[in-house]
C-alpha positions, -999 to +999 in steps of 0.1 A: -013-711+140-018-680+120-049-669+114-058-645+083-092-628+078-109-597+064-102-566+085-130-553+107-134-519+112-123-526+147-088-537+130-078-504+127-061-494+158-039-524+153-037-517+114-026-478+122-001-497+150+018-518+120+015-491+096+030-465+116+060-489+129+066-494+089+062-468+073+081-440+099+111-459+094+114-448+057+130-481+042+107-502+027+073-481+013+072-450-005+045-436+018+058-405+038+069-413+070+046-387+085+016-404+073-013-397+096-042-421+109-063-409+085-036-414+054-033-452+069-070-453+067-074-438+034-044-464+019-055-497+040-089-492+045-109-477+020-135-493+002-123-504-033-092-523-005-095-556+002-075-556+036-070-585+057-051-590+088-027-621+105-036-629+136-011-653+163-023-659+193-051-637+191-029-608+184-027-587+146+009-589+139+008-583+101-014-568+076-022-572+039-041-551+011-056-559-027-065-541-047-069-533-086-031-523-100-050-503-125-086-496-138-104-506-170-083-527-188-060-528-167-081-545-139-076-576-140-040-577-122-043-569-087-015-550-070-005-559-034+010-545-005+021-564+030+037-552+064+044-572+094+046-559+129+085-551+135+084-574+167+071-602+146+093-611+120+107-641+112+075-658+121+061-670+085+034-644+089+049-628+058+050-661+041+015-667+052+002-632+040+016-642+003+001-672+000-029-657+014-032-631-010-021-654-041-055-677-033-075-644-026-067-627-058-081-660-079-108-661-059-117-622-071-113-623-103-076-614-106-054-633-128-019-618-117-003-597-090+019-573-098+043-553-071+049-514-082+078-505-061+094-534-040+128-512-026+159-534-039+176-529-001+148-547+016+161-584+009+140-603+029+105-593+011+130-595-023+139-634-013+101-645+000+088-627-031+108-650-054+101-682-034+065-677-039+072-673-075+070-638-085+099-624-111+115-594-111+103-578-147+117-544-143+140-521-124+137-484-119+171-469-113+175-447-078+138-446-073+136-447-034+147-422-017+160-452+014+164-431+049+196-443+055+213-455+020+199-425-001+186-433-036+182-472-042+164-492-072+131-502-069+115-537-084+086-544-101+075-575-092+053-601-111+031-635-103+004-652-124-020-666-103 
């Protein structure tokens, strides 16, 4: 069964683990593929985060952050990002994240979560997105610069909570 919780500082080898699989692969997150430990750290973990870690079989396999999308007025939607252990996929633990976080960000305060830059080449987070009800509401044209297909669209990506 997979197992979601707050992140201890502990975490963070295991945090820096999935980040680094993710992000170096330059297909999915905007974040330079040369991100250090202390970049991961300063994205995942810092304190105005909320960062939370699946667990199966006592391992971290995926990793999720909250966080306000904007301040002042803009505070009340959260903004979310999520990233699964390459190894790991097809496992739910994506799924499980989502609903995770959808339940989480009513229980802070948030009414909505809204997804900046979801890259329209990565299908799988597109399709789970949409099954847990969020909507495409906009598309920015050639906005990701994808590693291997060169400039793709990006979604933003909407859910009341």
């Amino acid at each position: 069964m997979i197992k979601i919780r707050k992140t201890k500082d502990a975490d963070f080898k295991d945090v820096w683990d999935i980040f680094h699989q993710i992000v170096k692969r330059g297909d999915t997150f905007a974040f330079d593929p040369k991100a250090s430990k202390e970049d991961c750290r300063t994205l995942w973990m810092s304190p105005s985060v909320h960062t939370y870690v699946a667990e199966l079989q006592n391992r971290i396999l995926g990793t999720y952050i909250l966080r306000q999308n904007q301040p002042g007025l803009g505070a009340h939607v959260a903004n979310a990002a999520y990233m699964v252990h390459p190894d790991a996929r097809g496992q739910g633990i994506g799924k499980a994240m989502g609903n995770h976080s959808i339940r989480q960000a009513r229980k802070l305060g948030f009414s909505a979560i809204q997804f900046n830059f979801v890259v329209s080449a990565n299908i799988v987070a597109i399709q789970l997105w949409l099954k847990l009800g969020f909507k495409i509401v906009g598309t920015v044209p050639k906005a990701f610069n994808h590693k291997k297909l060169g400039l793709v669209d990006v979604y933003v990506m909407h859910r009341f909570v």
